[in-house]
C-alpha positions in Angstrom: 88.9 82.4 38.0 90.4 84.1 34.6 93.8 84.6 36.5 93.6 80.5 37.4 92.5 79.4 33.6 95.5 81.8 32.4 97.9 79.7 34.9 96.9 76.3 33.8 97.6 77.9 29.9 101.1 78.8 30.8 101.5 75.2 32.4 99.9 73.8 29.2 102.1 76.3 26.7 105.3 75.4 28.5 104.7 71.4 27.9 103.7 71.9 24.4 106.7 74.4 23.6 108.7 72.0 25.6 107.3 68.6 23.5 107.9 70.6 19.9 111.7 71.3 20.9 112.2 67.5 22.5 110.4 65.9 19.5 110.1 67.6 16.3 111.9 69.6 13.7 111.2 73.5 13.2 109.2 75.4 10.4 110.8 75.7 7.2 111.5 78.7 8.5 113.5 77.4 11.6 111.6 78.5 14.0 108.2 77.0 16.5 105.3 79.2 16.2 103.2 79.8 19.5 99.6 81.3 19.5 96.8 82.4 21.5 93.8 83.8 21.8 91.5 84.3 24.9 88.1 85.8 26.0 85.8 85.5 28.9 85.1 81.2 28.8 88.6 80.4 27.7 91.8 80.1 26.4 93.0 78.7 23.6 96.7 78.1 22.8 98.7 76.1 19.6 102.0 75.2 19.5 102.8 74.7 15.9 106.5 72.8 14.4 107.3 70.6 11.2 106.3 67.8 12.6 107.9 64.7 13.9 108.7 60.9 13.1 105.3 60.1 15.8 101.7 61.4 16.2 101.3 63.5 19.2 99.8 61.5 22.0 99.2 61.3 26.0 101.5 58.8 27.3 100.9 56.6 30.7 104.2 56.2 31.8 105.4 53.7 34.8 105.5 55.8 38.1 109.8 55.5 37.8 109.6 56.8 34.4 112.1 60.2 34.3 109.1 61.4 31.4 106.6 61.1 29.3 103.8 63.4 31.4 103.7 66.7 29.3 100.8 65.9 27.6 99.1 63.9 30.2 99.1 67.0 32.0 97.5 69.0 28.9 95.3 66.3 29.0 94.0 67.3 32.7 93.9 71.2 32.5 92.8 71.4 29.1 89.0 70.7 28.4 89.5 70.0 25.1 93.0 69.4 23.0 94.4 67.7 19.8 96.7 67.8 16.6 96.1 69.0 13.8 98.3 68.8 10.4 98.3 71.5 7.2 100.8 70.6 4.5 104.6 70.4 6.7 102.9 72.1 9.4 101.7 70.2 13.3 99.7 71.9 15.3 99.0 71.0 19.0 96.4 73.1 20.3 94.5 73.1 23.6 91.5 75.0 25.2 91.6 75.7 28.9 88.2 76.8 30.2 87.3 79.4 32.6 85.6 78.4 35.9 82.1 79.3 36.1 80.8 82.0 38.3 79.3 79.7 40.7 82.2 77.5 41.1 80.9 74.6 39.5 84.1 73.7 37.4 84.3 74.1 33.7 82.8 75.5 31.2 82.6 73.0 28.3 83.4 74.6 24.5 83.7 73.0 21.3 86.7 72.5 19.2 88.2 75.4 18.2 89.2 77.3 15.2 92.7 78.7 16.7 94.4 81.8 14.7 98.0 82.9 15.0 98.5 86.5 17.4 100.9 88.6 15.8 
């Protein structure tokens, strides 16, 4: 179940990582910053750039759109995800919950307080 919820985070990572370099501009200091942090309910993951010209949203696109599912897909693994902004700094973060012991799907957690892993 662990080894599942750490799958759907890679998936999750990737769009994030992948929306940052598609859509906004890097840290002052050039670079995106990616974090993480995980324990036996879930894991958490932040993407964090300087930003773009648009808020971070889930997009509906027509079925012959080429794009525009990254974070529709967040949207699904994810039980809980959103944006958050500190002086030049975006932050798109996402929890992905850890399947319950008896197999009754997710585990639901609050919004979290997400700290960059060195």
């Amino acid at each position: 179940m662990y080894k599942d919820a750490v799958e759907d985070a890679v998936l999750v990572v990737s769009e994030l990582l992948s929306n940052a370099l598609r859509h906004a501009h890097p840290l002052p200091s050039g670079q995106i910053r990616v974090s993480w942090e995980w324990n036996e309910e879930h894991v958490e993951v932040a993407v964090s750039d300087g930003g773009a010209a648009t808020e971070p949203r889930a997009g509906r696109p027509a079925l012959s759109s080429l794009g525009g599912r990254g974070l529709g897909i967040v949207e699904y693994l994810a039980s809980t995800w959103g944006v958050r902004h500190e002086g030049g700094v975006t932050t798109v973060w996402a929890v992905v919950t850890v399947a319950d012991t008896m197999g009754n799907g997710r585990v639901s957690t609050p919004e979290p307080a997400l700290r960059e892993c060195g």
